[in-house]
Each structure stands twice: as C-alpha cells, then as structure tokens.
C-alpha positions in Angstrom: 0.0 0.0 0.0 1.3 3.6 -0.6 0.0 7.2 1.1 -0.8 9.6 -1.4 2.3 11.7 0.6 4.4 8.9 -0.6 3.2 9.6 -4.3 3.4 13.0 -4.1 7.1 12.9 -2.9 7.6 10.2 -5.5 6.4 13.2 -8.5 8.3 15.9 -6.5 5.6 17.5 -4.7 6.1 16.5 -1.5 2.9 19.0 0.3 0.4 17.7 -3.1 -1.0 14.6 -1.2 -4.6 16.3 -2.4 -3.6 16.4 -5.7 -2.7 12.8 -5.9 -6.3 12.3 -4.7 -7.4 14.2 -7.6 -5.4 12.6 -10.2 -6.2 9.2 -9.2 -9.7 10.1 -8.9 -10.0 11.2 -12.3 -7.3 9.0 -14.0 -8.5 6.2 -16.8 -9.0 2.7 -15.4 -6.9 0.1 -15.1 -4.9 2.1 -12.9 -4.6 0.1 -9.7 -5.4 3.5 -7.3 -7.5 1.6 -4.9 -4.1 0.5 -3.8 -3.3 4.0 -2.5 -4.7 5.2 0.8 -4.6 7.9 3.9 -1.1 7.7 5.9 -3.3 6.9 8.6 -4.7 3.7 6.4 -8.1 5.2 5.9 -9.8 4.2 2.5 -11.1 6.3 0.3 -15.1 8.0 0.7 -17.5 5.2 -0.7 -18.2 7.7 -3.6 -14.4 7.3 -5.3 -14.6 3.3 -5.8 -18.5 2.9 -5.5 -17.5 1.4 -2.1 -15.8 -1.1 -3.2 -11.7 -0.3 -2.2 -12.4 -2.4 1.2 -13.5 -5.6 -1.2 -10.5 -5.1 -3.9 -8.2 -4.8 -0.9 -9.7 -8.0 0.8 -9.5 -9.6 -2.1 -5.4 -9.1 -2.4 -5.0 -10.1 1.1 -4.7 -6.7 2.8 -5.9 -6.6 6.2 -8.1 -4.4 8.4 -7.3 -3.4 11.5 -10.9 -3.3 13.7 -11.5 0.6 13.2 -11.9 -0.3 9.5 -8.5 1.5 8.3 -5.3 -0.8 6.2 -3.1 -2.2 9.3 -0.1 0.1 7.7 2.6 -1.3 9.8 1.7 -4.9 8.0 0.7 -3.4 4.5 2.9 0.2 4.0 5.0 -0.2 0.6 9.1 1.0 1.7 10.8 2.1 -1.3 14.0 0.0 -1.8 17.2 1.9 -2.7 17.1 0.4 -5.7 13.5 1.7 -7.1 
C-alpha cells in the first residue's frame, strides 16, 4: 500500500497529497489506485470506488485493522534503494 504523501514525494511535490487524490480520482481505469490510501490507512469516501476499495483490498490479502483502516505497519510499501 502507498500514502498519497508517498506519491506525491515520488512526482516531487512532497505538500500535493490532495492532488494525488485528484489525479487518481479522475485517472483512466486500469490504474490500480485503490491501492493508495490515507497515511493513517483510511480508505477512500465510498463515492471514489462505489464502495468497493475495502472488497479489492480484501481480495489481495490486505488486512483491516478493527477501526476499518489498512493495518499500515503490515501493509505500508518501503521504497527500496534500488526503485
């Protein structure tokens, strides 16, 4: 799982984590943005994926941690030095 901070940092706008949300929000399918989440591993409002983020997630194996958010310390993607 990456943040949308991670993202942003990743394009070089380290302070554009809403931006992210908007590109990803209005990017073509295909695109696996469910993937991407709050730092704090909250999903996405129901209205982005038609509520279906948790499912997908599920679905790959990603667990929940019982307040409904990604259990980050299991799930965060690290960057190797060699990305």
């Amino acid at each position: 799982m990456a943040t949308y901070d991670q993202v942003a940092t990743m394009v070089g706008r380290p302070r554009g984590a809403r931006t992210v949300v908007w590109a990803l929000k209005t990017s073509p399918t295909g695109l696996p943005c469910h993937r991407v989440v709050a730092k704090s591993g909250a999903l996405a409002p129901d209205d982005v994926f038609g509520g279906t983020q948790r499912e997908m997630l599920e679905a790959e194996g990603i667990s929940f941690l019982p307040d409904g958010r990604i259990d980050m310390g299991m799930h965060k993607w690290v960057p190797s030095e060699l990305e």
